[in-house]
N, C-alpha and C positions, 0 to 999 in steps of 0.2 A: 268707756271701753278702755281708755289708755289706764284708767286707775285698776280697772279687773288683773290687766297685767301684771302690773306692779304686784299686786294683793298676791299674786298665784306665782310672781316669780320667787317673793318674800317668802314662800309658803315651802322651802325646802325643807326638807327634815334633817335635823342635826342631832348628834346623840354624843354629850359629852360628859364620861363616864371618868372618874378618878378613881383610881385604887390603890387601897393600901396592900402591902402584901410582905412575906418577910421571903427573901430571895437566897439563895446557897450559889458557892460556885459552880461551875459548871466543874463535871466530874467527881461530886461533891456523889457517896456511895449512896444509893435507893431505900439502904434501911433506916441510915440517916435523914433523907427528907422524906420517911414516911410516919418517922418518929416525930419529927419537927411538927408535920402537917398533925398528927393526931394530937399533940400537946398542945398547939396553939390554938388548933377547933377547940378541945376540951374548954381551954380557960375562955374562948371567948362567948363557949355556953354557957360560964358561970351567968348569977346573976348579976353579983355586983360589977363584974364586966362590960358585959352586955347592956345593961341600965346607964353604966356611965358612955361606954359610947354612942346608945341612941339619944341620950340629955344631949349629943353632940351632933347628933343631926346624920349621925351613920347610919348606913340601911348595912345589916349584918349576912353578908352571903357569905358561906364557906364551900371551899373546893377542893374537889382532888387535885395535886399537881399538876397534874395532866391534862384535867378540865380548862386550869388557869395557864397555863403552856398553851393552850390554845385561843384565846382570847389575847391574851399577848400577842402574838402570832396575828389573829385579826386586824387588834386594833394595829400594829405595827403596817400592816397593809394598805387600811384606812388611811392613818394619817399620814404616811409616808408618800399616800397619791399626793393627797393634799397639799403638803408641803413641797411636792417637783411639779406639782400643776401651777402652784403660785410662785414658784421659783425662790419659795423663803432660800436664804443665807445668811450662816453662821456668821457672828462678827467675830 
């Protein structure tokens, strides 16, 4: 019984996602990061792109700005609990 526990407390689900992504300043004008966003999908549909960063163990998603603004956003919430739950601090 005490090991079920154990088994089922270990059995949390964690989801630890790294992403690359290339960022503008904030106020940075709309036609500008939509020009960015559309050049940077393009090459990373090439093939020899594409090929070289999955030989690298990338999984290839591409987003609209605003898709990836939100997911930042998320994960910013996630792990921001995270880190005031466990009282991390900066040294």
């Amino acid at each position: 019984m005490k090991i079920n526990r154990i088994v089922a407390t270990a059995m949390v689900a964690l989801a630890l996602v790294a992403h690359t992504a290339a960022l503008a300043p904030a106020g940075t004008p709309r036609e500008v990061i939509a020009r960015l966003n559309a050049e940077i999908t393009a090459a990373v549909g090439t093939p020899e792109l594409s090929g070289r960063l999955r030989s690298m163990y990338f999984d290839l998603i591409t987003a609209t700005p605003e898709a990836f603004a939100d997911i930042l956003r998320g994960d910013l919430a996630r792990w921001g609990r995270v880190v005031r739950e466990a009282k991390v601090k900066a040294d």
